[in-house]
DSSP file (Angstrom, degrees, kcal/mol; ACC not computed):
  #  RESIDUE AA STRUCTURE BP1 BP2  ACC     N-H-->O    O-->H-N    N-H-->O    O-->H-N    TCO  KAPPA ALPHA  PHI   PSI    X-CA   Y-CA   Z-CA
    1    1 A X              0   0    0      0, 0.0     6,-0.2     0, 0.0     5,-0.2   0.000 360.0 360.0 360.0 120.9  119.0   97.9  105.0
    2    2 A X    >   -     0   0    0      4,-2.0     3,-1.4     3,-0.2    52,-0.1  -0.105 360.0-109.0 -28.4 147.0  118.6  101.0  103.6
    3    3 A X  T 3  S+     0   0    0      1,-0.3    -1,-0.1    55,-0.2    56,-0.0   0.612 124.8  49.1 -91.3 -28.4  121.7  104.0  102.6
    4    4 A X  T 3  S-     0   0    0      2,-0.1    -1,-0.3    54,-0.1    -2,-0.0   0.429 122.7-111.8-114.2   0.9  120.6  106.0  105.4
    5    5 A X  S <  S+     0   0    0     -3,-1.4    -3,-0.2     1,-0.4    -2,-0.1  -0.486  76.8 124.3 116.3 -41.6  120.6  102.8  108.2
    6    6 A X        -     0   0    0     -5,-0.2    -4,-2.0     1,-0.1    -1,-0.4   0.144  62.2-119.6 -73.2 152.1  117.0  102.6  108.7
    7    7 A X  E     -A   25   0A   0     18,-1.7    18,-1.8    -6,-0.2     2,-0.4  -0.610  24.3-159.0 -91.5 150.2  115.5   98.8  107.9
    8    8 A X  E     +A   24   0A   0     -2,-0.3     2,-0.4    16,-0.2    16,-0.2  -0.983  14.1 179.2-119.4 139.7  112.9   97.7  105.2
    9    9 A X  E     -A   23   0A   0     14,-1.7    14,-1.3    -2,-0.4     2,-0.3  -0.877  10.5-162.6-120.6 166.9  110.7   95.0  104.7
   10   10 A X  E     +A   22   0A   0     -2,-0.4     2,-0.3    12,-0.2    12,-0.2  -0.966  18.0 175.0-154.6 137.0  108.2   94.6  101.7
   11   11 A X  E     -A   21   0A   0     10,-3.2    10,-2.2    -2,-0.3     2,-0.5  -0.862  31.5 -96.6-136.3 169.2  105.4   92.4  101.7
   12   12 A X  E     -A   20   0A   0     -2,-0.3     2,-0.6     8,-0.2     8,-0.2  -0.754  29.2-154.1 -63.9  67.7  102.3   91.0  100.0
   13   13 A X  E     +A   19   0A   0      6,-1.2     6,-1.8    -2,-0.5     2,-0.6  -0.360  13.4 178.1-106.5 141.0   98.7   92.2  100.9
   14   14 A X        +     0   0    0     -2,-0.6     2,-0.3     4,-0.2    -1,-0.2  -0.312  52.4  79.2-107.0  59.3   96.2   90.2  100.4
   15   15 A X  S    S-     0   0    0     -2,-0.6     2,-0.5    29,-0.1     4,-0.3  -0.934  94.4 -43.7-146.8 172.0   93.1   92.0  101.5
   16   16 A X  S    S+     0   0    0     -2,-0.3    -2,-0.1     1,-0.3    24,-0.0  -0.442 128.8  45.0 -76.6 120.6   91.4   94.7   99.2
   17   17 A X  S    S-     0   0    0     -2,-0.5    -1,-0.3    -4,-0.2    25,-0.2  -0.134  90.8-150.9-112.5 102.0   92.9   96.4   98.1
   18   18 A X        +     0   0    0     23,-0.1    24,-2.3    24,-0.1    23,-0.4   0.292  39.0 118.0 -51.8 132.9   95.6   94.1   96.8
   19   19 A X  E     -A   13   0A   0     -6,-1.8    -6,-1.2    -4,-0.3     2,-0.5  -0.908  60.9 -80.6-161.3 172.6   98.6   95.3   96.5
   20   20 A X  E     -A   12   0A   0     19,-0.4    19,-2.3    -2,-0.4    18,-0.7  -0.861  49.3-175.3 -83.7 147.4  103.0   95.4   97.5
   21   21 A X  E     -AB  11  37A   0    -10,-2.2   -10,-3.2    -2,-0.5     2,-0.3  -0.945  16.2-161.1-119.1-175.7  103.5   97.2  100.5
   22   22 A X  E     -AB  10  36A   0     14,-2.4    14,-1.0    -2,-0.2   -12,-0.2  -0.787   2.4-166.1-124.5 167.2  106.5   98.3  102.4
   23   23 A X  E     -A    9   0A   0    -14,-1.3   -14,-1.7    -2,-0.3     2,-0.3  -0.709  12.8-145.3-168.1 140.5  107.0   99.4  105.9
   24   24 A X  E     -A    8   0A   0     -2,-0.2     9,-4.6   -16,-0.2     2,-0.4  -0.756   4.9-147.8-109.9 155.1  110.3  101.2  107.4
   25   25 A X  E     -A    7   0A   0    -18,-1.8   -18,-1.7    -2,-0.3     3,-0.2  -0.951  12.9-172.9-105.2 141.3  112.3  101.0  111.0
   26   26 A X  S    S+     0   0    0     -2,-0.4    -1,-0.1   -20,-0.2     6,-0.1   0.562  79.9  40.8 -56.2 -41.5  113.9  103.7  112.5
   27   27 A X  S    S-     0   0    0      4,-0.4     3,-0.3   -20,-0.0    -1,-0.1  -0.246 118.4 -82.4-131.6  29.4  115.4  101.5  115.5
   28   28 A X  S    S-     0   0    0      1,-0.2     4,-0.1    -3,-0.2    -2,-0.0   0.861  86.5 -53.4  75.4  43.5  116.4   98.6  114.5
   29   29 A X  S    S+     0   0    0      2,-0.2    -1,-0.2     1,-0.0     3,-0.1   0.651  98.3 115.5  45.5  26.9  113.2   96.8  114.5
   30   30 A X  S    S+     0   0    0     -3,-0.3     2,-0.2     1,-0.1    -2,-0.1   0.549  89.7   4.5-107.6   4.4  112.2   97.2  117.2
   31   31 A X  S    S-     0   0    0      0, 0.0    -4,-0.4     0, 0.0     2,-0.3  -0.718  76.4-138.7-137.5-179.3  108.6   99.5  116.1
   32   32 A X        -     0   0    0     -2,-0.2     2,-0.2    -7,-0.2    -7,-0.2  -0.901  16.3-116.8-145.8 141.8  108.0   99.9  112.0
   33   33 A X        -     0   0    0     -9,-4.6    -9,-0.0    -2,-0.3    -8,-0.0  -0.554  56.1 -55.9 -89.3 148.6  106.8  103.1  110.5
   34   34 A X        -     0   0    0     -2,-0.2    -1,-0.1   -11,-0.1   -10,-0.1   0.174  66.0 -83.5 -41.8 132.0  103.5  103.3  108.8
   35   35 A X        -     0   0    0     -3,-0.1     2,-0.3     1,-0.1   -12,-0.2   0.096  47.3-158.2 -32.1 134.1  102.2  100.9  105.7
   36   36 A X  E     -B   22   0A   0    -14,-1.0   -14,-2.4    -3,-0.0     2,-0.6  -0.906  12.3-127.9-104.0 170.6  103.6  102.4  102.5
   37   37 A X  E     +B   21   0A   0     -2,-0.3   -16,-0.3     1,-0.2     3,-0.1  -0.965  29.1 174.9 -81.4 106.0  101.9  101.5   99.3
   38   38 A X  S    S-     0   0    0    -18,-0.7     2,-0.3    -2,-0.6    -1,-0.2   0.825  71.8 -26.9-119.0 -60.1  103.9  100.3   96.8
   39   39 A X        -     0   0    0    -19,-2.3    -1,-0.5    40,-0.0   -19,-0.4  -0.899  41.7-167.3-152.5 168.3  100.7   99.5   94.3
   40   40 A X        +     0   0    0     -2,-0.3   -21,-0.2   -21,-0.2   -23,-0.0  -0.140  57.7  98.1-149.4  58.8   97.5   98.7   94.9
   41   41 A X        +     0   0    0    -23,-0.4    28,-0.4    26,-0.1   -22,-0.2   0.277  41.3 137.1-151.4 -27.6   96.2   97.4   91.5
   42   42 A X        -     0   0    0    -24,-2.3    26,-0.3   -25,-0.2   -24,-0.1   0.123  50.0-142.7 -63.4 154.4   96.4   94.0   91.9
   43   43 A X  S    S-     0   0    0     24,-2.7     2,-0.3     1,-0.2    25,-0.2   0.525  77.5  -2.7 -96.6   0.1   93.4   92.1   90.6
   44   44 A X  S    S-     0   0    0     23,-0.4    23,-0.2     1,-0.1    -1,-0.2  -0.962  85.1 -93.6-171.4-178.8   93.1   89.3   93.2
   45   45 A X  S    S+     0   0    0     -2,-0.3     2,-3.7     1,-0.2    -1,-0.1   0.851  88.6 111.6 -89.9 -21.9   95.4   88.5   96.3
   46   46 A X        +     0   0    0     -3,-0.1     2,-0.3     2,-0.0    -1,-0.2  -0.076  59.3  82.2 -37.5  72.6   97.5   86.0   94.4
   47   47 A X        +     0   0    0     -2,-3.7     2,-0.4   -35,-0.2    19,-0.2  -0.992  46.3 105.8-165.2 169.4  100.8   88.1   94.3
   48   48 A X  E     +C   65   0B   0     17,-2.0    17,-1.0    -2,-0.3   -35,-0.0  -0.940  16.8 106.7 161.1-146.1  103.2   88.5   96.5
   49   49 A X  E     -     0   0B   0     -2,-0.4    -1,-0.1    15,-0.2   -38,-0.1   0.695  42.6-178.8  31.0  50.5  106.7   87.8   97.3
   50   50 A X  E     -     0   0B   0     -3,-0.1     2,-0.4    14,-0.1    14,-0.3  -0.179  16.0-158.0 -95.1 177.6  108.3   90.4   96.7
   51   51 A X  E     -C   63   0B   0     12,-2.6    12,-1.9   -40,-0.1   -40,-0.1  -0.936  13.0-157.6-137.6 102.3  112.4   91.1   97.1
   52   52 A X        -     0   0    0     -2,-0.4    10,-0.2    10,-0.3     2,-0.2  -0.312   9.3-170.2 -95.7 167.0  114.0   94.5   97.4
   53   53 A X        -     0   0    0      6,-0.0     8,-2.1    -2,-0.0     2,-0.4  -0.929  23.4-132.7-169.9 158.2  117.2   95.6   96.7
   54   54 A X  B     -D   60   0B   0     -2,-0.2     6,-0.2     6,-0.2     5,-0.1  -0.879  30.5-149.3-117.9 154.0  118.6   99.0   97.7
   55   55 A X    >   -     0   0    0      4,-3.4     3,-1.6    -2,-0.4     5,-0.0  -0.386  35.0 -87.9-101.4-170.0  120.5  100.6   94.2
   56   56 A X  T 3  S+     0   0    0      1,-0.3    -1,-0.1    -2,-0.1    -2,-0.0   0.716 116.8  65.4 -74.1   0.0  123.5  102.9   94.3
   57   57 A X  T 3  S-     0   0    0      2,-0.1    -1,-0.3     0, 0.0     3,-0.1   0.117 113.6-102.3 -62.5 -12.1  121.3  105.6   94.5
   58   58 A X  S <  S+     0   0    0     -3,-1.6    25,-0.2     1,-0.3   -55,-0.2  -0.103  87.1 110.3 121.6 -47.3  119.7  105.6   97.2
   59   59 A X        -     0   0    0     -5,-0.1    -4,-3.4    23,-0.1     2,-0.6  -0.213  58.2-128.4 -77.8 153.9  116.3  104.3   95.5
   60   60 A X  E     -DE  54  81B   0     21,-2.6    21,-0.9    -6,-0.2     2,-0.6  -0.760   4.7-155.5 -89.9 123.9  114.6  100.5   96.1
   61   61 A X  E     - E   0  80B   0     -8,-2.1     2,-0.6    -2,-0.6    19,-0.2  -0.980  14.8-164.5-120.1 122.6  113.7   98.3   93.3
   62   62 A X  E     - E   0  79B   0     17,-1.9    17,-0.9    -2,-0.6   -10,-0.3  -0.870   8.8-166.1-116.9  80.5  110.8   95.9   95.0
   63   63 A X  E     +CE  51  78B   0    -12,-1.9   -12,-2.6    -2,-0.6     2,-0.2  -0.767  22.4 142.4 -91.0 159.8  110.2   92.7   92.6
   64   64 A X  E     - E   0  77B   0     13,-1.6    13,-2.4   -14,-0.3     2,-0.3  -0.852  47.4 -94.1-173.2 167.5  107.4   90.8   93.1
   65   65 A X  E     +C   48   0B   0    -17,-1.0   -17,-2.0    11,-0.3     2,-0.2  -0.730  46.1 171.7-104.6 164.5  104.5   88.6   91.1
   66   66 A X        -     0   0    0     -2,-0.3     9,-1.0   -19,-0.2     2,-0.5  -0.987  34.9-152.0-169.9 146.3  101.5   90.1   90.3
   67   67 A X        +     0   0    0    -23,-0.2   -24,-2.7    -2,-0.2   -23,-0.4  -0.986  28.5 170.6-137.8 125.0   97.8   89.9   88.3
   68   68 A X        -     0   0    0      3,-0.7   -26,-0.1    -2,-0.5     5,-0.1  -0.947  50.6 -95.9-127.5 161.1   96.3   93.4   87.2
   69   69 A X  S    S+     0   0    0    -28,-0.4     3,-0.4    -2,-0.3   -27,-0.0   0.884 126.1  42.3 -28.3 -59.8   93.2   94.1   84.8
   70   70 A X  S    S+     0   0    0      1,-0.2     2,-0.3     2,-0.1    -1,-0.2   0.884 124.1  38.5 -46.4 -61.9   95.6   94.6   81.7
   71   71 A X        +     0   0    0      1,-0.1    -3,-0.7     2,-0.1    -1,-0.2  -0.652  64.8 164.0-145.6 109.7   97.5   91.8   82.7
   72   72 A X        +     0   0    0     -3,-0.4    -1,-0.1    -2,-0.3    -3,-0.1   0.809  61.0  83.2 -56.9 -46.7   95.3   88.8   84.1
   73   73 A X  S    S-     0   0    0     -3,-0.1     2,-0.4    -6,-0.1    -5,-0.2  -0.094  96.0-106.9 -51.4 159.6   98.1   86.3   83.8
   74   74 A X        +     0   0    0     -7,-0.1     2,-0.3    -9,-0.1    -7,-0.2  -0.698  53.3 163.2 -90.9 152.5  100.6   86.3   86.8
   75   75 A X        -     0   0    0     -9,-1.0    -9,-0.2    -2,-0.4   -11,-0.1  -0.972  44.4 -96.0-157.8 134.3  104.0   87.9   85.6
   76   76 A X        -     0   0    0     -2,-0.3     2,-0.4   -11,-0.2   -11,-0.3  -0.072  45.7-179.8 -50.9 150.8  106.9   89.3   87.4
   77   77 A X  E     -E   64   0B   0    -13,-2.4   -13,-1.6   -15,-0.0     2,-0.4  -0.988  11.0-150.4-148.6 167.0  106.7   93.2   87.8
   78   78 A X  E     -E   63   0B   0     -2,-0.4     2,-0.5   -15,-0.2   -15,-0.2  -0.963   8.1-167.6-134.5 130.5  109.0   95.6   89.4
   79   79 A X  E     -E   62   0B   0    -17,-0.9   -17,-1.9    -2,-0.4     2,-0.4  -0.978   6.1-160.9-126.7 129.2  108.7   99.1   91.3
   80   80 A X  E     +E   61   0B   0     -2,-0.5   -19,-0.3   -19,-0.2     2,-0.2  -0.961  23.7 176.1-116.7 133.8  111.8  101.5   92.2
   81   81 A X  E     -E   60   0B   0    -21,-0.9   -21,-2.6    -2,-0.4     2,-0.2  -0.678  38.2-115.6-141.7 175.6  110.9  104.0   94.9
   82   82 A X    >   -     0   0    0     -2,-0.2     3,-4.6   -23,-0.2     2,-2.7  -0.487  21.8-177.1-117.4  52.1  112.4  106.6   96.8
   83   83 A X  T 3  S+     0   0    0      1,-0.3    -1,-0.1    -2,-0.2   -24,-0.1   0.460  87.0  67.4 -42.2  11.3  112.5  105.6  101.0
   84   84 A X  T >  S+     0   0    0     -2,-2.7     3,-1.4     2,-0.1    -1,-0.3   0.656  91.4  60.8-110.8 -19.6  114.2  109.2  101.5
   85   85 A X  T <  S+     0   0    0     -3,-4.6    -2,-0.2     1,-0.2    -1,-0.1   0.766  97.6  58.5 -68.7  -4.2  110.9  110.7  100.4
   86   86 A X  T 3         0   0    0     -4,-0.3    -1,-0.2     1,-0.1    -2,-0.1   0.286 360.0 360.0 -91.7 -14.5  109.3  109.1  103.3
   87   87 A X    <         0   0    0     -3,-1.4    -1,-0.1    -4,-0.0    -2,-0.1   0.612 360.0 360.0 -37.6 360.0  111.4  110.7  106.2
C-alpha cells in the first residue's frame, strides 16, 4: 500500500517490449489505473519477479531480476519511483 492509501502491484512483462511494470488502484482493487513502465530494456522475457517496498518518503523501490544488452547475465536490479507523480 502506498503513503497516500492507493494500492500497487508490480509485475513482469514478458511481451516486447520486455520490461517491470506497475499498475495503481484508487478503490481498493476493485479497477487498476493504467500500465506504468517501470523499464523497458530488458533483453528477453526472462525477468521478472519483482517486490516493492514503499520508503519513508513517499517513493517505491521495485526489485526484480533482469537481462539487458550491457548486462546479458541475469542479475538483480532495482528502480525507485515516485507513485505521487502519477496522480
Amino acid at each position: 500500500m502506498l503513503k497516500d492509501g492507493r494500492l500497487c502491484v508490480t509485475y513482469g512483462c514478458r511481451k516486447v517490449p520486455y520490461g517491470i511494470r506497475a499498475k495503481i488502484s484508487s478503490n481498493k482493487g476493485k479497477t487498476w489505473g493504467k500500465e506504468i513502465i517501470i523499464r523497458d530494456d530488458a533483453l528477453t522475457k526472462d525477468i521478472g519477479y519483482p517486490r516493492s517496498a514503499v520508503r519513508p518518503d513517499g517513493k517505491v523501490v521495485t526489485t526484480y531480476y533482469y537481462t539487458t544488452e550491457e548486462k546479458v547475465e541475469q542479475h538483480i536490479a532495482a528502480t525507485i519511483w515516485d507513485p505521487s507523480e502519477l496522480k
